[in-house]
C-alpha positions as semicolon CSV with decimal commas, in nm:
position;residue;x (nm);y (nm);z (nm)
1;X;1,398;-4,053;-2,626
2;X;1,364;-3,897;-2,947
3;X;1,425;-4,281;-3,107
4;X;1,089;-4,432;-2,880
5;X;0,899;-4,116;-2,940
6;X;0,941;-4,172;-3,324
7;X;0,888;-4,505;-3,321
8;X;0,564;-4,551;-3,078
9;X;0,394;-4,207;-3,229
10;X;0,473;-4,229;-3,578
11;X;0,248;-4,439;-3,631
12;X;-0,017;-4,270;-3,433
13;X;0,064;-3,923;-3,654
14;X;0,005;-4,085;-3,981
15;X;-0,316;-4,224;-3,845
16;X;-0,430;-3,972;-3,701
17;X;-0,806;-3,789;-3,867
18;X;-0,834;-3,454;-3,673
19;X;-0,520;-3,274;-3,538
20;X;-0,524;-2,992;-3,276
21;X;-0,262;-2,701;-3,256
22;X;-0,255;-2,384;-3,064
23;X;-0,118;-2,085;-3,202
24;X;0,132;-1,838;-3,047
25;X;0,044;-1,586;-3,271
26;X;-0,332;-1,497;-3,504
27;X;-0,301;-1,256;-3,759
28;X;-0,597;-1,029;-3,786
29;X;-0,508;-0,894;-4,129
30;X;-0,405;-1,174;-4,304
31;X;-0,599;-1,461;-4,093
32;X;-0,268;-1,616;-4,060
33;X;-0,217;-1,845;-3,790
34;X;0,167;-1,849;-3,666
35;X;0,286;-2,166;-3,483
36;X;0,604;-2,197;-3,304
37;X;0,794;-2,502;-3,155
38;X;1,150;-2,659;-3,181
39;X;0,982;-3,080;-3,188
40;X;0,816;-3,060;-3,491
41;X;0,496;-3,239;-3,361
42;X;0,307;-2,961;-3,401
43;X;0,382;-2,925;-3,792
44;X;0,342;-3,305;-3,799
45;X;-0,034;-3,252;-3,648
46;X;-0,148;-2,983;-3,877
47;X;0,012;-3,089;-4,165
48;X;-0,071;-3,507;-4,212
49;X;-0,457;-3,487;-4,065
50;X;-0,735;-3,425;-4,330
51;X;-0,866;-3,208;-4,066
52;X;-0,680;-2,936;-3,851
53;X;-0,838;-2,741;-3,515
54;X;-0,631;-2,473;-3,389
55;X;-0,745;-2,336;-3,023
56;X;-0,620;-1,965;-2,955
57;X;-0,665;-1,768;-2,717
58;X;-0,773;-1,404;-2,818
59;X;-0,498;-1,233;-2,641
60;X;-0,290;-1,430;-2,889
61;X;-0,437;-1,179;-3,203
62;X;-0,248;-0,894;-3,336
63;X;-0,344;-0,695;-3,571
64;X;-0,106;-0,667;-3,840
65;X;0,136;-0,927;-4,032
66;X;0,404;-0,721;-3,967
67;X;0,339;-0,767;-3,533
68;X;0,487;-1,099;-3,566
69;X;0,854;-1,038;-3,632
70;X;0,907;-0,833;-3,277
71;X;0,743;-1,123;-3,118
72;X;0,928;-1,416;-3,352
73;X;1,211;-1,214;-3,222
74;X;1,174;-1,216;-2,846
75;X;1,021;-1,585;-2,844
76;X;1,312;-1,769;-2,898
77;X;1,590;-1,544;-2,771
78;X;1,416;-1,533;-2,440
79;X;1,310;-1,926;-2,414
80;X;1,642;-2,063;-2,549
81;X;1,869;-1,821;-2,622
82;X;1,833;-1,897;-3,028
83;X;1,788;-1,676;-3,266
84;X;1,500;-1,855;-3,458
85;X;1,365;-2,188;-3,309
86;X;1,410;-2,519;-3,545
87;X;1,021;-2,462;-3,660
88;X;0,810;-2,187;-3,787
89;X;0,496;-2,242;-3,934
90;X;0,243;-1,983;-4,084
91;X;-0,139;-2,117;-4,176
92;X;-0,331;-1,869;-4,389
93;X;-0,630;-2,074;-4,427
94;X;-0,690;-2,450;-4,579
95;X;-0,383;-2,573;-4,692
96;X;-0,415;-2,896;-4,971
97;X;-0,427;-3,211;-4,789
98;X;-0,179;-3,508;-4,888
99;X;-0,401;-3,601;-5,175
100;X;-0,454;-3,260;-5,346
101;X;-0,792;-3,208;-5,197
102;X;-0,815;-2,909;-4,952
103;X;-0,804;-2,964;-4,625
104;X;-1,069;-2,872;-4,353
105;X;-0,912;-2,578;-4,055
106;X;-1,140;-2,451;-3,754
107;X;-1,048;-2,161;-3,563
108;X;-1,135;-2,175;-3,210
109;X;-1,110;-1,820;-3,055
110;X;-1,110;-1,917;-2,663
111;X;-1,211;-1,644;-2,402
112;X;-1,214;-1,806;-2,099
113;X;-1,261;-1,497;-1,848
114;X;-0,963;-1,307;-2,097
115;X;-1,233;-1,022;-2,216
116;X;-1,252;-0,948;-1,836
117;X;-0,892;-0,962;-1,736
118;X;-0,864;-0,735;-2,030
119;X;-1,038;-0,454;-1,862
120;X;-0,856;-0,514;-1,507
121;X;-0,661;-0,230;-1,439
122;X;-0,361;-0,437;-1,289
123;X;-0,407;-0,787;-1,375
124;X;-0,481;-0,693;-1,793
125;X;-0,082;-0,686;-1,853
126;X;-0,064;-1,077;-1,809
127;X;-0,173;-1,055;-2,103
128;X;0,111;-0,982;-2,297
129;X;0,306;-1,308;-2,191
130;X;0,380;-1,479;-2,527
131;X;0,460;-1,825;-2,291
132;X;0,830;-1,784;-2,374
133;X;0,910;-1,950;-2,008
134;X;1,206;-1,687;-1,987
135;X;1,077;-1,627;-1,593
136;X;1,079;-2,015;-1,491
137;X;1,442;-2,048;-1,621
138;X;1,560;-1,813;-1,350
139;X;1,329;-1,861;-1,069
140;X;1,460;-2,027;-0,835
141;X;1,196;-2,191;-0,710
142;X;1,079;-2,336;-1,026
143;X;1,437;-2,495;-1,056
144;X;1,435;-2,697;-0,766
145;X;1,023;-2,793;-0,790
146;X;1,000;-2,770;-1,184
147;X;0,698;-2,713;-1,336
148;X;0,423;-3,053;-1,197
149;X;0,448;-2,884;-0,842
150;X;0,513;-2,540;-0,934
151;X;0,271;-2,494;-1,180
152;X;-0,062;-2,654;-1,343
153;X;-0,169;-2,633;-1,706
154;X;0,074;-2,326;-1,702
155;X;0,366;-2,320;-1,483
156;X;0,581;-2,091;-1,235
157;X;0,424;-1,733;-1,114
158;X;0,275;-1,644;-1,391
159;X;0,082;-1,973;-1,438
160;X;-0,042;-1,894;-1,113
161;X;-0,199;-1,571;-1,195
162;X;-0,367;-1,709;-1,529
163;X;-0,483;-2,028;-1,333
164;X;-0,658;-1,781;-1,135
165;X;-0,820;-1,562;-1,411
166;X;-0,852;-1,944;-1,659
167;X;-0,967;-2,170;-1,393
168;X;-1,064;-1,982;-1,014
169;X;-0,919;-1,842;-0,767
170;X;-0,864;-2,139;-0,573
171;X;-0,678;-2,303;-0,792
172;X;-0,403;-2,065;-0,736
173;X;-0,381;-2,101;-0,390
174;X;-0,099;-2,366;-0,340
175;X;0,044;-2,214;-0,634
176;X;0,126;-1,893;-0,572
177;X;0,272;-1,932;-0,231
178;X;0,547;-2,069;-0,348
179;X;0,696;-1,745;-0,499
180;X;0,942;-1,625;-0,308
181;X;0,930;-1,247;-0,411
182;X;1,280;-1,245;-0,594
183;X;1,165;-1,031;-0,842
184;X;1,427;-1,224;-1,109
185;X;1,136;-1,280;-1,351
186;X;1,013;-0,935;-1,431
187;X;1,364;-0,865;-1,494
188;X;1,403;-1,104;-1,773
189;X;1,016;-1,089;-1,886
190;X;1,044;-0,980;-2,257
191;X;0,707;-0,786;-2,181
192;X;0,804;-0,667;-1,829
193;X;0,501;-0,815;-1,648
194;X;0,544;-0,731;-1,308
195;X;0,459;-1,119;-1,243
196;X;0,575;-1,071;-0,823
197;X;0,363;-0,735;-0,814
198;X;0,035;-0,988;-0,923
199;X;0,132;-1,277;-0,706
200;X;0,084;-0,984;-0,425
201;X;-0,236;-0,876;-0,604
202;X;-0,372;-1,260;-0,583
203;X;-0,255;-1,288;-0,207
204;X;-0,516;-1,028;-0,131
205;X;-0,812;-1,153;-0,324
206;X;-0,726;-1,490;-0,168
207;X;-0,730;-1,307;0,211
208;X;-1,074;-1,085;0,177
209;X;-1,265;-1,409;-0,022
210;X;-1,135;-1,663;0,199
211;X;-0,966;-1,522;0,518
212;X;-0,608;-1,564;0,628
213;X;-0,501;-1,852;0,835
214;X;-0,551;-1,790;1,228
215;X;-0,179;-1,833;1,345
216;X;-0,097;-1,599;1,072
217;X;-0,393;-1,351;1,178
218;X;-0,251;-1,386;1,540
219;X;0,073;-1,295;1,414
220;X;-0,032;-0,965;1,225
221;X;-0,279;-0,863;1,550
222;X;0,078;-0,843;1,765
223;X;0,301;-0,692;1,469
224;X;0,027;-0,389;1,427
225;X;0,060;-0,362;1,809
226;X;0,392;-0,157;1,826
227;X;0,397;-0,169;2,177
228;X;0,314;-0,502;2,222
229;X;0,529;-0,615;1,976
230;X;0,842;-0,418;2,135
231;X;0,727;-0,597;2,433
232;X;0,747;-0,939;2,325
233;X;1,078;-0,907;2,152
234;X;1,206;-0,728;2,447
235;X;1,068;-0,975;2,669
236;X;1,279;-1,289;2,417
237;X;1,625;-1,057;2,487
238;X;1,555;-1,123;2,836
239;X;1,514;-1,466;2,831
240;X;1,663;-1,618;2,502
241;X;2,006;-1,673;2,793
242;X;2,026;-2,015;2,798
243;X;2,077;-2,080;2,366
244;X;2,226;-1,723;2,327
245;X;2,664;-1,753;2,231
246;X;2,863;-1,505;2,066
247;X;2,549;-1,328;1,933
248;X;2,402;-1,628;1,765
249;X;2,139;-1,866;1,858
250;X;2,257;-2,187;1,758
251;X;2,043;-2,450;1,875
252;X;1,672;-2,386;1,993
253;X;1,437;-2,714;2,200
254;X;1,136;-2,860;2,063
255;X;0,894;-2,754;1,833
256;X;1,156;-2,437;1,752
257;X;1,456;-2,650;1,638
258;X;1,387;-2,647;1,276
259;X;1,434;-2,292;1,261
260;X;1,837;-2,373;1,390
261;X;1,868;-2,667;1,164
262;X;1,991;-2,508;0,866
263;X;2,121;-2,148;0,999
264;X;2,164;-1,982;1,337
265;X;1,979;-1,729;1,451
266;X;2,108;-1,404;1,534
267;X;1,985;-1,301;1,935
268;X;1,773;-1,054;2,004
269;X;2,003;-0,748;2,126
270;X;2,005;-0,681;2,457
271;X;1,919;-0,295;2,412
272;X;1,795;-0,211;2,096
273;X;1,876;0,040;1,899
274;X;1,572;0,279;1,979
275;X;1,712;0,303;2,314
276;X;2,087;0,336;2,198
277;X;2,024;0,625;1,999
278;X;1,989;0,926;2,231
279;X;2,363;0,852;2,338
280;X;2,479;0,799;1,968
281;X;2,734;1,085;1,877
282;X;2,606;1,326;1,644
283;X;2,768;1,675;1,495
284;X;2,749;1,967;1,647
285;X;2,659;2,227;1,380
286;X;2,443;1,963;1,137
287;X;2,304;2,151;0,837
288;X;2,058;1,926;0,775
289;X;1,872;1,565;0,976
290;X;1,775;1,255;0,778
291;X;1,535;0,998;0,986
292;X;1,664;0,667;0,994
293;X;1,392;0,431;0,918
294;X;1,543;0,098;1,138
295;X;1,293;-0,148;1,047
296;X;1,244;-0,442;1,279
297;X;1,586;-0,664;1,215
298;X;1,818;-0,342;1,271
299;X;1,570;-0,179;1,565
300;X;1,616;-0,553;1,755
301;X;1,828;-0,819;1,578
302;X;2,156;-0,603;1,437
303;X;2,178;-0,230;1,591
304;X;2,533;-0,197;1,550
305;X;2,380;-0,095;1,138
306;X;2,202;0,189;1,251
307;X;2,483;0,315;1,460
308;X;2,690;0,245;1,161
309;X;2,444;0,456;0,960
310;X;2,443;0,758;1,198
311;X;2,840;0,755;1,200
312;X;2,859;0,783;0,842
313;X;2,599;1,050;0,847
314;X;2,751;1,210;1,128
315;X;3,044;1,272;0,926
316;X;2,852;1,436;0,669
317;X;2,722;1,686;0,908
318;X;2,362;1,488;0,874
319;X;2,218;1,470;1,203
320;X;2,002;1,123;1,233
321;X;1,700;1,122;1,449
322;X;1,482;0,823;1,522
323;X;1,148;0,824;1,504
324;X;0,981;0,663;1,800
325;X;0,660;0,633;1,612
326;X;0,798;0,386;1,363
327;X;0,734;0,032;1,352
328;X;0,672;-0,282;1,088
329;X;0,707;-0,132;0,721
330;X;0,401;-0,363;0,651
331;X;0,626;-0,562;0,383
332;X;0,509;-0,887;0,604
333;X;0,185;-0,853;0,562
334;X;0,175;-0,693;0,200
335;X;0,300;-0,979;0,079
336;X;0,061;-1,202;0,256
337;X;-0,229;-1,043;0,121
338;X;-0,371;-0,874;0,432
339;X;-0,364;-0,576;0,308
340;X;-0,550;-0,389;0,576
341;X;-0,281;-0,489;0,828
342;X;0,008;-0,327;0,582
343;X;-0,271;0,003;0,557
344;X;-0,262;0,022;0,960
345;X;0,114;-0,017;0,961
346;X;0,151;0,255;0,690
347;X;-0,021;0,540;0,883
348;X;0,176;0,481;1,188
349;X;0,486;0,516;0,955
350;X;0,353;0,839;0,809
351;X;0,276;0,990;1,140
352;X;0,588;0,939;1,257
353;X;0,783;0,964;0,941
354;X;0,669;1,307;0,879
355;X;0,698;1,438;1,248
356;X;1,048;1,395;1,211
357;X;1,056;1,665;0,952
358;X;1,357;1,520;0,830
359;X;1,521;1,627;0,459
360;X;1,605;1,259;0,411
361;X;1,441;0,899;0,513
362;X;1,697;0,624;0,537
363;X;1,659;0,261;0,546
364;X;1,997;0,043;0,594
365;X;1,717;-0,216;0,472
366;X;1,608;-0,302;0,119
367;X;1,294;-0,410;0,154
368;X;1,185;-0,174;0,385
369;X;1,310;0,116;0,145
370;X;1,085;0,008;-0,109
371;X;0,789;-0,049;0,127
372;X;0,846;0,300;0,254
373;X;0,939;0,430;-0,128
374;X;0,610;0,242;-0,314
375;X;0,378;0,004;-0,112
376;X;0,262;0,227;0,202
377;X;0,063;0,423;-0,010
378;X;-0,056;0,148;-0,224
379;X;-0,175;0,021;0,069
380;X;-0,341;0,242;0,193
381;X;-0,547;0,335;-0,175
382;X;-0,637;-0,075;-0,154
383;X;-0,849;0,061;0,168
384;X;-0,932;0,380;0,034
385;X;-0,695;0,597;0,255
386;X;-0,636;0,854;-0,055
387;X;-0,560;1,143;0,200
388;X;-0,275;0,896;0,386
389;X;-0,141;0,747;0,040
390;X;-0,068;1,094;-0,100
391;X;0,085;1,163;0,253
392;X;0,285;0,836;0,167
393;X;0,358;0,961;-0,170
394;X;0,538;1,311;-0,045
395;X;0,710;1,079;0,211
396;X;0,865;0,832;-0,092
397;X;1,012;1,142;-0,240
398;X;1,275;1,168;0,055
399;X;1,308;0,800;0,114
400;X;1,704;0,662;0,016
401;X;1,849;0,335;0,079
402;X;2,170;0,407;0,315
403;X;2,443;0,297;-0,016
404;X;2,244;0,539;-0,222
405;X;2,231;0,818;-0,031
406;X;2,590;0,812;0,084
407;X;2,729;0,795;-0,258
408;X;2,503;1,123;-0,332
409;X;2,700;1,236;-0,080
410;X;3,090;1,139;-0,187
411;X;2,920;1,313;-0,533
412;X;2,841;1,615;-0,403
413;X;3,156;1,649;-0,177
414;X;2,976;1,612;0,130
415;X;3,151;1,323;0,224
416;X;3,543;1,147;0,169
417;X;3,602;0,841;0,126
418;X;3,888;0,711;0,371
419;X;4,063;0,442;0,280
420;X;4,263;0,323;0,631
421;X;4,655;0,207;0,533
422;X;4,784;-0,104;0,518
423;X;4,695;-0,410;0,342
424;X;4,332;-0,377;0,090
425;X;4,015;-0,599;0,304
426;X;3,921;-0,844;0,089
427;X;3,565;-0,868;0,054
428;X;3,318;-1,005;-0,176
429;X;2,947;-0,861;-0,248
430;X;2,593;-1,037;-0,265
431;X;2,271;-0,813;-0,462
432;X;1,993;-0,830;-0,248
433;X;1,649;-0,891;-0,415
434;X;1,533;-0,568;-0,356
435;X;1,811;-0,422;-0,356
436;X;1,954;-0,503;-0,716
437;X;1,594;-0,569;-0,910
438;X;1,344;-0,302;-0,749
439;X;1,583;-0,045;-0,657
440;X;1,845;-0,067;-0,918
441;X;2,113;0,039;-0,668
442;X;2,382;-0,244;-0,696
443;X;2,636;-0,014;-0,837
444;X;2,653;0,231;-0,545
445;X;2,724;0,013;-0,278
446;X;3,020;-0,136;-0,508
447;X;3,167;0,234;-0,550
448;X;3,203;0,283;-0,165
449;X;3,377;-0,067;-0,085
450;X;3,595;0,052;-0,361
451;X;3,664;0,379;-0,269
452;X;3,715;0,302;0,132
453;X;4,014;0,052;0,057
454;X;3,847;-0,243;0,000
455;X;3,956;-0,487;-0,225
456;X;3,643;-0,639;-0,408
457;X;3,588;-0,984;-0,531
458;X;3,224;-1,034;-0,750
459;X;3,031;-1,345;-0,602
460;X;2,939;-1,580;-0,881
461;X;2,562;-1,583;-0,956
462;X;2,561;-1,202;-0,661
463;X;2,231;-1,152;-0,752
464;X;2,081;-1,462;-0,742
465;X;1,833;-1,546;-0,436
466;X;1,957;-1,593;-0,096
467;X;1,625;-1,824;0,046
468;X;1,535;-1,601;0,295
469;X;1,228;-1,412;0,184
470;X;1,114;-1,288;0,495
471;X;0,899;-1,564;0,632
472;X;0,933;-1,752;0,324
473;X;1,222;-1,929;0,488
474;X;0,971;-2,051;0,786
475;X;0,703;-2,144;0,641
476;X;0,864;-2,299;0,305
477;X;1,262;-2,455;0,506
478;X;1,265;-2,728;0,227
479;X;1,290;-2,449;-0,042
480;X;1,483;-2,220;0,136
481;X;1,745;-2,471;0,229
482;X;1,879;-2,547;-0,125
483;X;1,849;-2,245;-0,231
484;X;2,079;-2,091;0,062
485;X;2,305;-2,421;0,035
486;X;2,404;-2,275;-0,336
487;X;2,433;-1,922;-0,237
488;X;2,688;-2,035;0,066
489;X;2,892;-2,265;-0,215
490;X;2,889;-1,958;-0,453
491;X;3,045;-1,727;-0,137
492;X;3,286;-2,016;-0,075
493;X;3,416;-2,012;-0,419
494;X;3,466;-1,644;-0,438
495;X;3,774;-1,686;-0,176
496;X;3,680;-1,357;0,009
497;X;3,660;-1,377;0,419
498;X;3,390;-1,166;0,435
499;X;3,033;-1,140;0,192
500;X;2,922;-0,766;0,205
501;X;2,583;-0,669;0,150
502;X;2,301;-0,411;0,213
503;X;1,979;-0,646;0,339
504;X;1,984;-0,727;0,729
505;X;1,755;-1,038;0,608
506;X;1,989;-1,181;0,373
507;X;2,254;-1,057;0,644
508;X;2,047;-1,317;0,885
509;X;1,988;-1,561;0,623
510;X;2,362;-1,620;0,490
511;X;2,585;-1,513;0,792
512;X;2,336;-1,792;0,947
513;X;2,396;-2,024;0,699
514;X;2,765;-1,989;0,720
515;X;2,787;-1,965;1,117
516;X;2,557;-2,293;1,129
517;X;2,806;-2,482;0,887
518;X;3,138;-2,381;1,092
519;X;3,263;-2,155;0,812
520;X;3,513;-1,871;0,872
521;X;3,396;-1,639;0,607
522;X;3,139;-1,362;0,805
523;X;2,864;-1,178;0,625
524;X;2,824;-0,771;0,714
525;X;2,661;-0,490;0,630
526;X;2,796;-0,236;0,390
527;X;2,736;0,028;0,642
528;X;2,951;-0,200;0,929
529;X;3,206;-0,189;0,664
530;X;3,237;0,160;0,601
531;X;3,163;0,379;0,901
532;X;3,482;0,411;1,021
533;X;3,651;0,452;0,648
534;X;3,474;0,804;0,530
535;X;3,569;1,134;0,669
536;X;3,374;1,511;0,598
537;X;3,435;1,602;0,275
538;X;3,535;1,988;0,112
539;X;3,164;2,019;0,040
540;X;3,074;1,931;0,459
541;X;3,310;2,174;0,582
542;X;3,187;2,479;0,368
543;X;2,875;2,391;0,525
């Protein structure tokens, strides 16, 4: 390639009257212009020509020569791993043309609705993205769509938030539904741009300018119905008989059967967990109660982890109520932009959430843990609820994802770890989304399959994406599919019969994916792992 290209554009460089650059970095001191690239085109461009345009954007200037080395720094390291890329060039006005004559250079400072973003609270620290393309190389969306479908003059999430600021809104409307909410990119962003956080911020603006599609508004009217939603899915455990075995849905008729064609589906328990709880076990003396916070999938789809999570408790001498009041976290909608479904979903949570006076709020779910822990209140502030956000915010304090708070517990003595005799469980461990990248708690749930016997095995690529991403796995199969196919391989090479991990969705998504494909190896929860492996600890009984 590099052969053709020299040979059919040679020709066309040497020619050439006029070149045109861009500029990854405009010195403000100096007047420098700083030009970055690993081809050598663009030196070819502004170099040959008798005439050179270079076209910067203004959040490109910085003010001092000595800005550029932090950012010559983190360009290449996070695009390509160099140290320094193949080409740097510096411009500090006319340079002498081929000839000896000086050369003509225009400066084109390009706005283009920047100014504006400038001054947006949220969307301003865009901004700082110095186009390194360090987020595209580990999304995991962009790998399988690349950058033509996934993308437009600038590619991956956070070309979808400048094509909406550069171009309109609506030009980042196919675009930005493809994000799947991983959350990989921010973590590799040299300037931390909480790229997911604005694809959210975009959803919204997209849903109050332009309404949300009806089946989807239909959807959200029965989810912020908690007791028509209970209804439904209690009304499906009833009759979901005939395609119900073992627990799993395998195979469903119709218009349904793509969402059995790449994973089963787990059924819809026959009494969930709501109604299982008044008979749960709990201590008799408890010093202090933690709510559980079920969530849908554990309320309806896998009780046996809150019961899990109460016997572990238990054991602590925590006594775990559940709140009746409690339904959707509002994560659903959040991250479809309808915002003012997520608000109504929010105040039922606080109502019921801080009825249950409870020292601790437990999710055995990631993503409900940080919907309960940081979105319900900014939800409710995006409809002006300030008295029910800063009720949300007193309610984050006590929030704890159930790995967390249980290894506060072995810490403070509360609780002992139990390992039971005889030959160490293997078992391997997958890093939720949320889990891993917005809560940071991937060592904790390590420590306690550890410490309760188990032998543990680390998944190659653990924290890489899992496809499910809550409906993204419906609405988006094609994506989802490939993206699940390599996270089933990776647990296959790991060797371990069982993948442990802390997210009931990825629990649905990859213990699908394995049950669909005939394999052996079964995904569980941490909690299912562990509830019969801790006993009280010193610390419980002095209590």
């Amino acid at each position: 390639l590099v052969e053709v290209a020299r040979r059919e554009l040679r020709e066309k460089f040497l020619g050439a009257e006029l070149g045109i650059t861009g500029a990854n970095v405009a010195v403000a001191e100096t007047g420098s212009l700083v030009v970055v690239t690993n081809e050598g085109n663009a030196r070819l461009v502004s170099t040959l020509p008798p005439i050179h345009v270079a076209v910067v954007g203004i959040e490109k200037l910085v003010e001092r020569l000595a800005d550029v080395e932090p950012i010559l720094r983190a360009l290449p390291r996070s695009a390509t791993g160099q140290l320094l890329t193949s080409y740097v060039s510096m411009f500090t006005g006319p340079s002498p043309g081929v000839d000896g004559s000086p050369k003509e250079l225009h400066v084109v400072l390009l706005d283009n609705r920047r100014t504006e973003m400038a001054t947006d609270p949220r969307f301003a620290q865009a901004l700082r993205c110095i186009r390194c393309a360090s987020c595209v190389n580990v999304c995991p969306v962009y790998r399988l769509l690349g950058g033509h479908v996934f993308g437009g003059v600038y590619t991956g999430g956070i070309g979808a938030i400048l094509a909406a600021w550069f171009e309109a809104l609506e030009a980042s409307r196919d675009i930005q539904s493809l994000c799947i909410q991983c959350g990989a990119c921010t973590q590799v962003c040299p300037t931390r741009i909480d790229i997911p956080g604005l694809i959210v911020e975009l959803r919204g603006k997209l849903a109050r300018e332009q309404g949300q599609p009806i089946l989807q508004r239909a959807a959200f009217r029965v989810v912020n119905d908690r007791r028509l939603f209970h209804g439904m899915l209690r009304a499906a455990a009833k009759v979901q008989g005939p395609f119900a075995r073992g627990g799993m849905i395998r195979h469903l008729p119709l218009f349904l059967s793509g969402l059995t064609r790449d994973r089963s589906l787990p059924a819809i328990a026959d009494e969930p967990l709501r109604d299982r709880f008044p008979r749960l076990p709990q201590p008799e003396a408890p010093r202090e109660v933690a709510a559980l916070y079920a969530g849908c999938l554990v309320d309806f789809a896998q009780p046996q982890v809150g019961e899990a999570v109460a016997r572990t408790l238990a054991a602590a001498g925590i006594r775990t109520t559940f709140p009746e009041g409690q339904t959707c976290c509002g994560a659903p909608a959040r991250y479809a932009g309808a915002f003012d479904v997520a608000a109504r979903n929010a105040q039922d949570n606080v109502a019921a959430l801080e009825a249950a006076d409870a020292r601790w709020i437990v999710s055995a779910c990631p993503t409900c843990t940080v919907a309960l822990r940081h979105e319900l209140a900014a939800s409710l502030r995006s409809q002006g609820l300030e008295d029910w956000a800063r009720r949300a915010d007193a309610l984050a304090a006590k929030v704890r994802d159930f790995s967390s708070l249980v290894d506060e517990l072995v810490a403070e003595g509360r609780l002992a770890l139990a390992p039971v005799p005889g030959p160490a469980p293997v078992v391997t461990y997958h890093d939720s989304c949320h889990q891993r990248r917005r809560l940071g708690a991937h060592e904790a749930p390590r420590r306690l399959l550890r410490g309760t016997g188990h032998a543990l095995g680390e998944l190659p690529e653990s924290d890489g994406c899992c496809g499910m991403g809550g409906s993204y796995s419906i609405k988006f199969p094609e994506i989802s599919r490939p993206i699940l196919a390599r996270k089933l391989e990776n647990v296959r090479r790991s060797g371990a019969p069982v993948v442990a991990m802390d997210c009931p969705g990825c629990a649905i998504q990859i213990g699908g994916g394995l049950d669909r494909a005939g394999d052996a190896v079964v995904a569980r929860h941490v909690a299912e792992l562990i509830a019969d492996r801790v006993a009280p600890g010193p610390g419980a009984r002095r209590g």
